[in-house]
DOLUM-92278 format. One record per residue (C-alpha): x, y, z; residue in three letters. Coordinates in steps of 0.25 Angstrom, whole numbers, plus 5000, padded with zeros to 4 digits. Layout:
N
XYZAla...
end
This chain:
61
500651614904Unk499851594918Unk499251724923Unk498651734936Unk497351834939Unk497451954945Unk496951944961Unk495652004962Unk495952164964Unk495352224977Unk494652334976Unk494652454988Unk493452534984Unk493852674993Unk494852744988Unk495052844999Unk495352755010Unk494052765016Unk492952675018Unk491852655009Unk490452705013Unk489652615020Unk488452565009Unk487152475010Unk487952365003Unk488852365014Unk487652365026Unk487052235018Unk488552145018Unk488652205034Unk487252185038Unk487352045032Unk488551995037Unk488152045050Unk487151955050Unk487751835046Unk488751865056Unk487851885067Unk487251755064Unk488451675064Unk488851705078Unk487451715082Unk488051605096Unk489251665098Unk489251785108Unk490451835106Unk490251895091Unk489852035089Unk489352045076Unk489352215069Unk489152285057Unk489952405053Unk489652475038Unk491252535039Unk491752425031Unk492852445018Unk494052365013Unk495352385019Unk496352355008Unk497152225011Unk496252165021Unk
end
């Protein structure tokens, strides 16, 4: 008998429909992508690059 695996369950972490708080774990992955983004359009004028801590999942995107 074949069986296939399950597919890697999501987990939503908030429960009550709100976002989650805003977290030093969070400002290091922003801060850091901010970065790498600022240095890739570095020559290109027309990006604007901005952090924002209000980050959560949205289920199904």
């Amino acid at each position: 008998m074949v069986t296939s695996p399950n597919p890697t369950q999501i987990v939503y972490p908030d429960s009550d429909g709100k976002p989650m708080a805003d977290n030093t774990r969070q400002f290091r992955w922003i801060t850091t992508i901010k970065a790498n983004l600022d240095w890739l359009f570095a020559n290109n004028a027309d990006v604007f690059v901005a952090g924002d801590l209000l980050w959560y999942p949205v289920e199904g995107d």
